[in-house]
N, CA and C atoms as an extended XYZ file, in Angstrom:
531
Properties=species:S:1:pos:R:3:atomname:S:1:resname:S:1:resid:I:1 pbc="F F F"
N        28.536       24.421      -15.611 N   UNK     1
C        28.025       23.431      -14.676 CA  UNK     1
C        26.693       22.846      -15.156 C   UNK     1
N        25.834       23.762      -15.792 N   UNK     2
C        24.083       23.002      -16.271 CA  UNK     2
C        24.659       22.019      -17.257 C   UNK     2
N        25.594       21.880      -17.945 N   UNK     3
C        25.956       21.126      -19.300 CA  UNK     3
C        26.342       19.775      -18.324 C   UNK     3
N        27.108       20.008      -17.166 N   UNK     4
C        27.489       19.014      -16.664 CA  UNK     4
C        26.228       17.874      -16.189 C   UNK     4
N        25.244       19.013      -15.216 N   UNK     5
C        23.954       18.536      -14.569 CA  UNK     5
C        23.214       17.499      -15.610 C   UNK     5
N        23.018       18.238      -16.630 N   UNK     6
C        22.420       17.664      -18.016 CA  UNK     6
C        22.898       16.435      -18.028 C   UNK     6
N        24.311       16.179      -18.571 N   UNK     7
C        24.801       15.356      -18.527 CA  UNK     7
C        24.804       13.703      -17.494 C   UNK     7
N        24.874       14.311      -16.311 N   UNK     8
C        25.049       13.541      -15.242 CA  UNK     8
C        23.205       13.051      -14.865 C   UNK     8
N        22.194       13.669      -15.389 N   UNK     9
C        21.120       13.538      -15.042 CA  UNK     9
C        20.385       12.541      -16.163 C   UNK     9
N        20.919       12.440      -17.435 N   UNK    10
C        20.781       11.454      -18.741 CA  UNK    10
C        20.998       10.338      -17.963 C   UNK    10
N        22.968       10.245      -17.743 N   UNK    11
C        23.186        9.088      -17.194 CA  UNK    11
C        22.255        8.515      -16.312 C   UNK    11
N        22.201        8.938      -15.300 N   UNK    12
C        21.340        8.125      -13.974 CA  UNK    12
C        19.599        7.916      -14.560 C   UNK    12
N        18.973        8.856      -15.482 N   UNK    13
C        18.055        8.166      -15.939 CA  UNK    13
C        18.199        6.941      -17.345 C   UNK    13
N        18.766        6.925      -17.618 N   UNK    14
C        19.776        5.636      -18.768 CA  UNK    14
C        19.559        4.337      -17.884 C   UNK    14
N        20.379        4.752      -16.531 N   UNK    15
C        20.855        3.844      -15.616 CA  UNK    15
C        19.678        3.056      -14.558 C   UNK    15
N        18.403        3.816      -14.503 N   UNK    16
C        17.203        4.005      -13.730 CA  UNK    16
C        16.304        2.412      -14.604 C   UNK    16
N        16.695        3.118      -15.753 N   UNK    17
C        15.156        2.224      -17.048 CA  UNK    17
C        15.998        1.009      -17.047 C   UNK    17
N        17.115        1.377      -17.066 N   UNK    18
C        17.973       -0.484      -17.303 CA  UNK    18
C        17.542       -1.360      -16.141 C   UNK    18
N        17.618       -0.839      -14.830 N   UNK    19
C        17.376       -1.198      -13.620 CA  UNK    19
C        15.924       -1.943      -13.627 C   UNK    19
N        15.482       -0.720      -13.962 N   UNK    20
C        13.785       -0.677      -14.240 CA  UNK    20
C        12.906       -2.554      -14.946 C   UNK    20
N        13.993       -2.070      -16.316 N   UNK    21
C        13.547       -3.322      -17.170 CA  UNK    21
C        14.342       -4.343      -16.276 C   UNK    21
N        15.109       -4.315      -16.070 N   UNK    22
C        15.475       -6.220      -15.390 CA  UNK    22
C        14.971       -6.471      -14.413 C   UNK    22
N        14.528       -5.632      -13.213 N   UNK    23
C        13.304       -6.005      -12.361 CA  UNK    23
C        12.434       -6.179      -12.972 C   UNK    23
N        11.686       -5.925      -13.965 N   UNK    24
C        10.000       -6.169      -14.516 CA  UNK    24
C        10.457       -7.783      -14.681 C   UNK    24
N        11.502       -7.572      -15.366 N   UNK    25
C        11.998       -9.331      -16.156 CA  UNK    25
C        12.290      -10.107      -14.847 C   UNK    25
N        12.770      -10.013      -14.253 N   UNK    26
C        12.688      -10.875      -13.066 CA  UNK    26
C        11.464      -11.193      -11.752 C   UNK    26
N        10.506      -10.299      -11.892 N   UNK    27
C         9.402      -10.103      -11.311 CA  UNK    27
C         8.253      -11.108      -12.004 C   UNK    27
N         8.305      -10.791      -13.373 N   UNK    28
C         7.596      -11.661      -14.448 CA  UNK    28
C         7.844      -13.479      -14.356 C   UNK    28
N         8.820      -13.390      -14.157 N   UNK    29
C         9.798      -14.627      -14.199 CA  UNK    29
C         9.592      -15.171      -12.381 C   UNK    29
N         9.770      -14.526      -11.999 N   UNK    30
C         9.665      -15.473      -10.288 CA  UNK    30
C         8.996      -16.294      -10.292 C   UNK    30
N         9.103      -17.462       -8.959 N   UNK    31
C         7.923      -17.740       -8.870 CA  UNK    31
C         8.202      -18.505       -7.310 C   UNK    31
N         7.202      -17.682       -6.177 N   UNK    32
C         7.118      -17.270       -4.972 CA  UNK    32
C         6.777      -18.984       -4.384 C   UNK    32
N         6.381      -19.993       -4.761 N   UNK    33
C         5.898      -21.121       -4.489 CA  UNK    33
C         7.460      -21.889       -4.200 C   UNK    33
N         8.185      -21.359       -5.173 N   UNK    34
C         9.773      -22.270       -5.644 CA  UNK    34
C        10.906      -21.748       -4.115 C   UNK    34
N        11.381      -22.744       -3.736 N   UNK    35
C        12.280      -21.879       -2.108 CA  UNK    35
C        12.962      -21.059       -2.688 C   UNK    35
N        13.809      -20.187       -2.336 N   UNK    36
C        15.031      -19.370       -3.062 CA  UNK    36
C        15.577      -18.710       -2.246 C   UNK    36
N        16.645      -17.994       -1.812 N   UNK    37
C        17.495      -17.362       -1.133 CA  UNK    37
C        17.306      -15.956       -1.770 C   UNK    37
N        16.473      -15.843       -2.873 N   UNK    38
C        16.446      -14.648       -3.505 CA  UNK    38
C        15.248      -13.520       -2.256 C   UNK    38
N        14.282      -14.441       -2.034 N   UNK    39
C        13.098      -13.586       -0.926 CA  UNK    39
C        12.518      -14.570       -0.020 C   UNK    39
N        11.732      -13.870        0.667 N   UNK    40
C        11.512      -14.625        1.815 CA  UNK    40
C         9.777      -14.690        1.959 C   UNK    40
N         9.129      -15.542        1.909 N   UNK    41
C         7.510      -15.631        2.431 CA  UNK    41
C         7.223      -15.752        3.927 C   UNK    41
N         6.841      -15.124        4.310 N   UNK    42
C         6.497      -15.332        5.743 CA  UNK    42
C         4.974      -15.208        6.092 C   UNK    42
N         4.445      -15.844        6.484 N   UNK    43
C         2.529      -16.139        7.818 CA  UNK    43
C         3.373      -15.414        8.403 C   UNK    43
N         2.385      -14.358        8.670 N   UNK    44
C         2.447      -13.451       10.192 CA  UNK    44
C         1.127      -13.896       10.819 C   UNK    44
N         1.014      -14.737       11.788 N   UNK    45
C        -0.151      -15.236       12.303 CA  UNK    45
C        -0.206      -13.428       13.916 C   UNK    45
N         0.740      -13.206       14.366 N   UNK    46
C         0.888      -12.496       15.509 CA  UNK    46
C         2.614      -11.190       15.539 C   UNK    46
N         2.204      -10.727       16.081 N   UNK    47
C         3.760       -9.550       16.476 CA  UNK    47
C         5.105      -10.779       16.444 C   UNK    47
N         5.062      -11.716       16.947 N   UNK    48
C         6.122      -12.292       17.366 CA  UNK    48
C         6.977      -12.724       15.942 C   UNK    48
N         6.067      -12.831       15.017 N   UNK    49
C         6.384      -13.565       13.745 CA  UNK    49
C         7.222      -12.793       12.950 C   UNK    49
N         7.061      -11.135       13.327 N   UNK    50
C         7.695      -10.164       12.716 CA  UNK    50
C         9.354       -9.984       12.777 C   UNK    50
N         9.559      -11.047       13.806 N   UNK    51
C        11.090      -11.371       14.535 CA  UNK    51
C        11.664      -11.982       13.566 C   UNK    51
N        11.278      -12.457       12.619 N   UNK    52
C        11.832      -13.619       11.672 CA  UNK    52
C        12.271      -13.342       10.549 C   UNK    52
N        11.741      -11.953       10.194 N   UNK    53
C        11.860      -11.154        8.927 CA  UNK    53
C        13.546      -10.806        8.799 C   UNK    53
N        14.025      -10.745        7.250 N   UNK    54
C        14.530      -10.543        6.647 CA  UNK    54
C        14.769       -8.746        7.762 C   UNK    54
N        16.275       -8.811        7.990 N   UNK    55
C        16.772       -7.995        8.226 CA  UNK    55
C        17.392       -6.228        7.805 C   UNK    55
N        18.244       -6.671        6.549 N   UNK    56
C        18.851       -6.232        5.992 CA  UNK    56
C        18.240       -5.390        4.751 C   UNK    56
N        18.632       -4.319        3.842 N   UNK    57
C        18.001       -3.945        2.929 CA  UNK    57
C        17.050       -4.657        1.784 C   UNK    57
N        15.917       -4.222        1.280 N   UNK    58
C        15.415       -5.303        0.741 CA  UNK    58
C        13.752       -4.589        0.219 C   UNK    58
N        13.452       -4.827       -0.802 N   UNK    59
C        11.813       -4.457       -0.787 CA  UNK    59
C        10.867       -5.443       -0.258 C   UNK    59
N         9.807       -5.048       -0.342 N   UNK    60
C         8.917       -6.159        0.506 CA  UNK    60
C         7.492       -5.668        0.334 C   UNK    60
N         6.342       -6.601        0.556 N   UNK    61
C         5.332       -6.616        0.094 CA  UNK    61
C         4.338       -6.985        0.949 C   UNK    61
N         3.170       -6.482        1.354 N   UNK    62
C         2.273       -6.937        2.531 CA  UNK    62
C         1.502       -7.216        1.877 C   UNK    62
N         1.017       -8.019        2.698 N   UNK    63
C        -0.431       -8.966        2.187 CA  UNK    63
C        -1.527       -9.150        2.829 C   UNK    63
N        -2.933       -9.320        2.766 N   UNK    64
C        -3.646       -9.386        3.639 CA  UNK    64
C        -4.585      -10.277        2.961 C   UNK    64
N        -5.210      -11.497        3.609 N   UNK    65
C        -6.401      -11.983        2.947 CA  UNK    65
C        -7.936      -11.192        3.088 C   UNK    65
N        -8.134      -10.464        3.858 N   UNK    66
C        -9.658       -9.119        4.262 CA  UNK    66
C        -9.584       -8.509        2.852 C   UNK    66
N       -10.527       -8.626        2.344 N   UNK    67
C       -10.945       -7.847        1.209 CA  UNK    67
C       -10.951       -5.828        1.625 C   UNK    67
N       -10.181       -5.335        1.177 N   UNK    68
C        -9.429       -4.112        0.988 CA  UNK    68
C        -9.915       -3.624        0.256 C   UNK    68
N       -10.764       -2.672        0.278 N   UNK    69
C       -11.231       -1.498       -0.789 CA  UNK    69
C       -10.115       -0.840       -1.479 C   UNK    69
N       -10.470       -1.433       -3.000 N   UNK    70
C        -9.600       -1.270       -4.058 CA  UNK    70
C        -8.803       -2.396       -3.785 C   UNK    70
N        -8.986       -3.616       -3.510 N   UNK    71
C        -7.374       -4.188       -2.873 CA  UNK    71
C        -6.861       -5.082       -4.666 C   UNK    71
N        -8.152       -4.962       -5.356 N   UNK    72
C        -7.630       -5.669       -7.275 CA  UNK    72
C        -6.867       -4.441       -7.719 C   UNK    72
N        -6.569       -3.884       -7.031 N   UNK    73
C        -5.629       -2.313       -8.428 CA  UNK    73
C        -4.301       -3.117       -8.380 C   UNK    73
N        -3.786       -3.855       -7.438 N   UNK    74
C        -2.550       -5.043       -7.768 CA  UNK    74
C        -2.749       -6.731       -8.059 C   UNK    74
N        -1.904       -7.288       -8.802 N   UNK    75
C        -2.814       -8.256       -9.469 CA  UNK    75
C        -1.928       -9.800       -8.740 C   UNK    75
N        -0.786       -9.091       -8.082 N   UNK    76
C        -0.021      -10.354       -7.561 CA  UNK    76
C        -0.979      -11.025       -6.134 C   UNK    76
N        -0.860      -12.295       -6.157 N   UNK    77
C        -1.755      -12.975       -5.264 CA  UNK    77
C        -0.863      -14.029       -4.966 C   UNK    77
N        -1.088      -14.149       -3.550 N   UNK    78
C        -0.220      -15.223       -2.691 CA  UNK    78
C        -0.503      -16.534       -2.165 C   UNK    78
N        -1.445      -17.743       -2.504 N   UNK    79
C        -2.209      -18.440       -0.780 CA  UNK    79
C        -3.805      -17.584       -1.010 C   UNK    79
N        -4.214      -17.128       -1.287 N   UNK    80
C        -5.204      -16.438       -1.361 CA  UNK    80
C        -5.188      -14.733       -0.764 C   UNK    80
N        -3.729      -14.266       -0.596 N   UNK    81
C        -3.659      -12.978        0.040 CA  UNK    81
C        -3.133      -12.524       -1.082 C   UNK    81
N        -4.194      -10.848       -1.154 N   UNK    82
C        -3.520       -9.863       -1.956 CA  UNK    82
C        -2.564       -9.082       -1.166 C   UNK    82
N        -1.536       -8.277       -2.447 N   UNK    83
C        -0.895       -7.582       -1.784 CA  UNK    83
C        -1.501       -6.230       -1.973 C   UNK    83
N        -1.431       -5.568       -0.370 N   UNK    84
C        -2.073       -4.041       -0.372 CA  UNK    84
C        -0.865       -3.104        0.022 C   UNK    84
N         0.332       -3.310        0.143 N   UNK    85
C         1.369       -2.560        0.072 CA  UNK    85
C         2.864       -2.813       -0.302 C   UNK    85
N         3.489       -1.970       -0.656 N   UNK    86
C         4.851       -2.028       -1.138 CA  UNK    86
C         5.646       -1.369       -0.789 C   UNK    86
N         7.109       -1.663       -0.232 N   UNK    87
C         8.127       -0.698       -0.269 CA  UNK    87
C         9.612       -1.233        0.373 C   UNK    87
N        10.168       -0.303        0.664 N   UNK    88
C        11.727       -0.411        0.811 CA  UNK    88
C        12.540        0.003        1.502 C   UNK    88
N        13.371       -0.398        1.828 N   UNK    89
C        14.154       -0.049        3.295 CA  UNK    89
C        15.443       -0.632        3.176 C   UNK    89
N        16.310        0.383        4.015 N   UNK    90
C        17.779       -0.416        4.748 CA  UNK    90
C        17.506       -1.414        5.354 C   UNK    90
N        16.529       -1.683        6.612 N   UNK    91
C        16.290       -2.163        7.676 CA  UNK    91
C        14.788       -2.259        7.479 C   UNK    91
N        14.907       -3.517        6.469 N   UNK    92
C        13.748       -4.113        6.143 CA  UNK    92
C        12.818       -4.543        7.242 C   UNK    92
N        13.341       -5.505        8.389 N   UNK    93
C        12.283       -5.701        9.779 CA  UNK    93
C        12.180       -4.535       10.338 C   UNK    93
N        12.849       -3.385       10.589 N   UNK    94
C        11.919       -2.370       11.060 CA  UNK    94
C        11.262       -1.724       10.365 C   UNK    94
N        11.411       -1.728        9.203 N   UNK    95
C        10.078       -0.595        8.271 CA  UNK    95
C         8.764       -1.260        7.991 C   UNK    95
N         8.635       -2.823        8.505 N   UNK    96
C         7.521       -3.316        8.529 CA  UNK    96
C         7.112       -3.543        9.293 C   UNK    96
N         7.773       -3.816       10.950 N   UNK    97
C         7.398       -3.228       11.926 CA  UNK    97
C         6.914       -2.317       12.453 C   UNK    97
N         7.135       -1.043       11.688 N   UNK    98
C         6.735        0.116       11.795 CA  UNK    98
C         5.383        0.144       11.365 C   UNK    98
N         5.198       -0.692        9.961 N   UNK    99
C         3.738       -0.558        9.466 CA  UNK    99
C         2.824       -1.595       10.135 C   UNK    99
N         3.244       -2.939       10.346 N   UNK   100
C         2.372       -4.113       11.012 CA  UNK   100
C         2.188       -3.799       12.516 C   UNK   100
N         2.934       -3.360       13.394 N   UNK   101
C         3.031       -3.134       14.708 CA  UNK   101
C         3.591       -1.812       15.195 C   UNK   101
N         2.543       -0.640       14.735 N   UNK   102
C         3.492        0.615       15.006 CA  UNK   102
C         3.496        0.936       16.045 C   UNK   102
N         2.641        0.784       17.626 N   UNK   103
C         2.406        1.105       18.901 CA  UNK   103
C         4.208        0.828       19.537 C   UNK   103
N         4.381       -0.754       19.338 N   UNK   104
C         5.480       -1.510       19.840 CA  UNK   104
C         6.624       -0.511       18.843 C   UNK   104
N         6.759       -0.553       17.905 N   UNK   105
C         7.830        0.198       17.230 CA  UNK   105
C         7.510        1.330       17.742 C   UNK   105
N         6.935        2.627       17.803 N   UNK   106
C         7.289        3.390       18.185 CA  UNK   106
C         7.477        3.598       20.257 C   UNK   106
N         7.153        2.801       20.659 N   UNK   107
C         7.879        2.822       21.954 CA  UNK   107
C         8.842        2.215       22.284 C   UNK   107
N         9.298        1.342       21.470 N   UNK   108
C        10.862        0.911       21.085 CA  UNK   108
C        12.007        1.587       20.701 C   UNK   108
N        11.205        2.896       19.691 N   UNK   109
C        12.326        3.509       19.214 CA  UNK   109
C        13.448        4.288       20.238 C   UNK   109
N        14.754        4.259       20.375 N   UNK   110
C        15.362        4.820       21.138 CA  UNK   110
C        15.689        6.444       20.287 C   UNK   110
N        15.360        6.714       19.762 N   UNK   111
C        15.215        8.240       19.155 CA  UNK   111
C        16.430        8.230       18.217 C   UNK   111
N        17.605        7.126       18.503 N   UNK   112
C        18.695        7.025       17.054 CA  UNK   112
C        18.323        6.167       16.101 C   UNK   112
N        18.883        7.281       14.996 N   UNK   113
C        18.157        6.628       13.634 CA  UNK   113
C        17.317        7.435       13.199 C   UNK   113
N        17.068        6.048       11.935 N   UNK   114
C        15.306        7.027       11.248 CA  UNK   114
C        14.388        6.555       11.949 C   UNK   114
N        13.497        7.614       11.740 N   UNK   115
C        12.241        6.984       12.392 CA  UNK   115
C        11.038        6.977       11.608 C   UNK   115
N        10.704        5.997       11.679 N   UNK   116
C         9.873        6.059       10.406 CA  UNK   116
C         8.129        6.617       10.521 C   UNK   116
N         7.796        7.603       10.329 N   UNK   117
C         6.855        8.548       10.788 CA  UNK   117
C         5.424        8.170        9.791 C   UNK   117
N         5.477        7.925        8.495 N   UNK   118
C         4.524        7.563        7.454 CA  UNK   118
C         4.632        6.083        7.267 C   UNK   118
N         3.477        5.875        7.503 N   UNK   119
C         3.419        3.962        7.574 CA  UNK   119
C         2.047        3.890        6.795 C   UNK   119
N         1.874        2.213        7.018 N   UNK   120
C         0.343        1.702        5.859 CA  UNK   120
C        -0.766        2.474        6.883 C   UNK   120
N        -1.439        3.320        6.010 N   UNK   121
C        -3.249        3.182        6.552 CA  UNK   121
C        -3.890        2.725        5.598 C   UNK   121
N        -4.650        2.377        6.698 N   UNK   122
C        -5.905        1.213        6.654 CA  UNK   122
C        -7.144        1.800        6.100 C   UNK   122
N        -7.464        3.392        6.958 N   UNK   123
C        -8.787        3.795        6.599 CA  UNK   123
C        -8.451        5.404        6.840 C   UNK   123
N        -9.563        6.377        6.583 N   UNK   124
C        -9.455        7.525        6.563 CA  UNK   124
C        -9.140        8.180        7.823 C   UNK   124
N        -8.826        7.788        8.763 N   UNK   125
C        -8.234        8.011       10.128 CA  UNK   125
C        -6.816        9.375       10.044 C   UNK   125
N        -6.120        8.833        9.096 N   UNK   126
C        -4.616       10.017        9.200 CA  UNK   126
C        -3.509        9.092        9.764 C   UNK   126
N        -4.362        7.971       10.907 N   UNK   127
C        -3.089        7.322       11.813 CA  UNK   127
C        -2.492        6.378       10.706 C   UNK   127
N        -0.989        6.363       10.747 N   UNK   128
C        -0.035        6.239       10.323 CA  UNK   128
C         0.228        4.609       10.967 C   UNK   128
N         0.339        3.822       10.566 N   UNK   129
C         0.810        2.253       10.692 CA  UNK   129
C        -0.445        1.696       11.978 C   UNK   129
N        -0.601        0.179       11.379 N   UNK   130
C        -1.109       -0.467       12.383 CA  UNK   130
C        -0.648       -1.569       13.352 C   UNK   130
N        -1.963       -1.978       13.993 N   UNK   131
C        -1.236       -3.103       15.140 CA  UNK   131
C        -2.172       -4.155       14.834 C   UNK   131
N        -1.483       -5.047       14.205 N   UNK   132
C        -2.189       -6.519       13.823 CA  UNK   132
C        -2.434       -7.198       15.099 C   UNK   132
N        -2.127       -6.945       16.288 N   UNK   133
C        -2.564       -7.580       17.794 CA  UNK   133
C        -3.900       -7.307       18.190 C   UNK   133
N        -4.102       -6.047       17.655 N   UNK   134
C        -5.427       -5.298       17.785 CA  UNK   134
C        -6.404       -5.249       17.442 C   UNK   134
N        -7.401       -5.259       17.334 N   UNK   135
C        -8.548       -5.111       16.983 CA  UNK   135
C        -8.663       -4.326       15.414 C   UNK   135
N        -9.300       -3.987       14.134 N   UNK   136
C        -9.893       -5.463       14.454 CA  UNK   136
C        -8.819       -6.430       12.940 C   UNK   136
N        -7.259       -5.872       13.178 N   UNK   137
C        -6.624       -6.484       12.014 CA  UNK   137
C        -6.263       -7.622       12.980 C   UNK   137
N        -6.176       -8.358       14.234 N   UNK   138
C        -6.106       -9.083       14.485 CA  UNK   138
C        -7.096      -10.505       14.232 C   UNK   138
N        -8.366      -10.077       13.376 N   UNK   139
C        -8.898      -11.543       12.519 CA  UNK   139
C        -8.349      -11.187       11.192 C   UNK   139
N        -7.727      -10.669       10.829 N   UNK   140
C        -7.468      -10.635        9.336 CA  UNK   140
C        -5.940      -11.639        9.318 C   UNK   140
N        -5.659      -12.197        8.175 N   UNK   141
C        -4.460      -12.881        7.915 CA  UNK   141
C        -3.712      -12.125        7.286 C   UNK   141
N        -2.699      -12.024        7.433 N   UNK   142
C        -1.233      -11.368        7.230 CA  UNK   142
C        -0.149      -12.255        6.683 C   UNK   142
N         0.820      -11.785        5.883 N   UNK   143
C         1.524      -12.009        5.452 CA  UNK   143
C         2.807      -11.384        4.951 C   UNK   143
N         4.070      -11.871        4.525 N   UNK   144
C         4.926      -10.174        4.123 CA  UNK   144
C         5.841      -11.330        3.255 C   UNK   144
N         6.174      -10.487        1.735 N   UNK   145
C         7.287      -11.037        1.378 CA  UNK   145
C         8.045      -10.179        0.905 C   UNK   145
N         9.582      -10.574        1.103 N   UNK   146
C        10.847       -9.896        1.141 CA  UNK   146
C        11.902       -9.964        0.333 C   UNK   146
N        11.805       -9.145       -0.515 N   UNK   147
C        12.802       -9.286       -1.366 CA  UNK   147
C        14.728       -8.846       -1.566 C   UNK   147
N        15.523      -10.319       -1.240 N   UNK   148
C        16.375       -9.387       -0.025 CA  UNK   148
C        17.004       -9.358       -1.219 C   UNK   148
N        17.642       -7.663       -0.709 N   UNK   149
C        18.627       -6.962       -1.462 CA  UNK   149
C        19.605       -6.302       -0.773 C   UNK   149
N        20.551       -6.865       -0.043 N   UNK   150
C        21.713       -6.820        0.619 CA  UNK   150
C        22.861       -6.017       -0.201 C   UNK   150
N        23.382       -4.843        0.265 N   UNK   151
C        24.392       -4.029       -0.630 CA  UNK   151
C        23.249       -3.134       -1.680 C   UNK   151
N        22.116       -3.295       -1.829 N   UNK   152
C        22.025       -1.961       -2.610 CA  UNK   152
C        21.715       -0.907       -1.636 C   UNK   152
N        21.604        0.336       -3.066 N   UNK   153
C        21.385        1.405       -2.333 CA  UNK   153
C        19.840        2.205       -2.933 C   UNK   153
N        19.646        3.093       -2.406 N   UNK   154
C        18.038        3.406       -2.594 CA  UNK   154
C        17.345        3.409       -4.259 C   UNK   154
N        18.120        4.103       -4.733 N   UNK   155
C        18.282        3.990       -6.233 CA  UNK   155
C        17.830        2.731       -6.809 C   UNK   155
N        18.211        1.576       -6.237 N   UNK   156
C        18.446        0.510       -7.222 CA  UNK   156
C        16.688        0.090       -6.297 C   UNK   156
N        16.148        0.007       -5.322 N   UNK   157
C        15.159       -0.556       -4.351 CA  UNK   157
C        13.918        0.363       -5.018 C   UNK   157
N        13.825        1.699       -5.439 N   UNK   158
C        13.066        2.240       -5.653 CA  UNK   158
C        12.518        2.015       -7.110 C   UNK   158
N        13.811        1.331       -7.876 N   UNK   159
C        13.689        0.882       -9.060 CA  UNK   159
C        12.444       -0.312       -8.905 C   UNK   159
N        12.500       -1.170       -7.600 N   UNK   160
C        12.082       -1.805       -7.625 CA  UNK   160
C        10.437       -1.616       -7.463 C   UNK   160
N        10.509       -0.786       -6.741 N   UNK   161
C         9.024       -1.010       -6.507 CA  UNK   161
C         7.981       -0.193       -7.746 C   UNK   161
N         9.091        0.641       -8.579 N   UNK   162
C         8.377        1.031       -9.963 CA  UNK   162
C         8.244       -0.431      -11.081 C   UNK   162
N         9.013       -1.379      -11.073 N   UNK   163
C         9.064       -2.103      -11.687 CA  UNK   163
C         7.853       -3.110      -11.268 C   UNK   163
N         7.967       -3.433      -10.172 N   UNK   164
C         6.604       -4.215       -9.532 CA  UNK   164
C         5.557       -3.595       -9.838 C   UNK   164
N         5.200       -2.453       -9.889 N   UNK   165
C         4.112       -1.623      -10.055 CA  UNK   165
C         3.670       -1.599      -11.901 C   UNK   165
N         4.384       -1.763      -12.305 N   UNK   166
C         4.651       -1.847      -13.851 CA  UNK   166
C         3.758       -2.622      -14.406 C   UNK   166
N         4.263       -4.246      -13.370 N   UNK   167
C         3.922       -5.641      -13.897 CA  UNK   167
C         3.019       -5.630      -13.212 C   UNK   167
N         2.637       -5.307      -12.028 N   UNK   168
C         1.366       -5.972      -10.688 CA  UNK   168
C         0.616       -4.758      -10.595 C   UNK   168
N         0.765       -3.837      -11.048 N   UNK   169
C        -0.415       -2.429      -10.649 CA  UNK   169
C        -0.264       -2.350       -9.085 C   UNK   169
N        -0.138       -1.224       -9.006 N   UNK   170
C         0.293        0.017       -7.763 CA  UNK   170
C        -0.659       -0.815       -6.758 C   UNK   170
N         0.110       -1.438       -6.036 N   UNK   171
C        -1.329       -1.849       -4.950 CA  UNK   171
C        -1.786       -0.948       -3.932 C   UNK   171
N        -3.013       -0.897       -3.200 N   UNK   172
C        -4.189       -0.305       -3.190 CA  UNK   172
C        -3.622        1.030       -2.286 C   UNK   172
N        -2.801        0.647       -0.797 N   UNK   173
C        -2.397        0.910        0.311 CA  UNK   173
C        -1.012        1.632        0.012 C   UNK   173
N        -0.686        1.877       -1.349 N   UNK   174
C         1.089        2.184       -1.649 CA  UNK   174
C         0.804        3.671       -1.765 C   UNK   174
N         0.762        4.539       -1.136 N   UNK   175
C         0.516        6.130       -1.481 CA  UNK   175
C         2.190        6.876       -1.707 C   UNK   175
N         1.856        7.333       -2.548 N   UNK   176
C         3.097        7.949       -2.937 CA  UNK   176
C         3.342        9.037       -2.386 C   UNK   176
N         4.607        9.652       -2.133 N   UNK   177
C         4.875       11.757       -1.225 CA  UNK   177
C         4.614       12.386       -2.411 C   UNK   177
């Protein structure tokens, strides 16, 4: 069976770097100004805006124009907003819901499902996702873009956000488990 493991564990890292390199190449290559069906830009001026988001599986990228301690360790820039976080989901509008508006998401949650427990912090607090309604990320500008990826599976999304990280440096707010 280890000969097999061996085996089967080459493949999927073979399969990981291929992944790997054609996201860098397509990341390199975008360009977020041009419309596309490939992702989505969205102004989050308020909670309500979060309704509009890209549904379905997909990585995605927050942005904030407030200068973010450390917020240059990523180099992609939007409109004048850096991005201070990254990541990935089945259910792309709720995992950024979770991080932009976690009060409302978590009293929403009906307890089926995941629940998504580790979200963006802001500051040395511990608390886990914020509320852009609130004080005081409600003067800061917001933003989120979405990179929809409909039919994959975690494998191929996680590829992604190593590949972004590759080309744009780990932005500031992305803490790894």
């Amino acid at each position: 069976m280890k000969q097999h493991i061996t085996k089967y564990r080459e493949s999927i890292d073979q399969v990981k770097r291929k992944i790997k390199y054609d996201l860098m190449d397509y990341f390199k290559s975008m360009d977020l100004y041009k419309k596309s069906n490939d992702f989505q830009v969205l102004q989050i001026r308020d909670e309500t805006d979060l309704d509009k988001l890209w549904y379905n599986s997909g990585f995605y990228l927050i942005l904030t124009d407030y200068q973010v301690n450390g917020i240059d360790s990523c180099s992609l820039e939007y409109s004048n907003y850096k991005v201070i976080y990254r990541g990935h989901s089945y259910f792309t509008k709720k995992r950024v819901i979770s991080h932009l508006a976690n009060d409302t998401y978590n009293s929403s949650h009906s307890g089926k499902g995941v629940h998504y427990g580790v979200c963006l912090k802001m500051d040395n607090s511990g608390r886990n996702g914020i509320n852009i309604n609130q004080e005081p990320y409600n003067s800061w500008g917001w933003m989120v873009i979405v990179f929809k990826m409909k039919d994959s599976d975690k494998l191929i999304r996680e590829q992604a956000e190593v590949a972004f990280d590759e080309v744009f440096g780990r932005p500031c707010r992305s803490m790894e488990r």
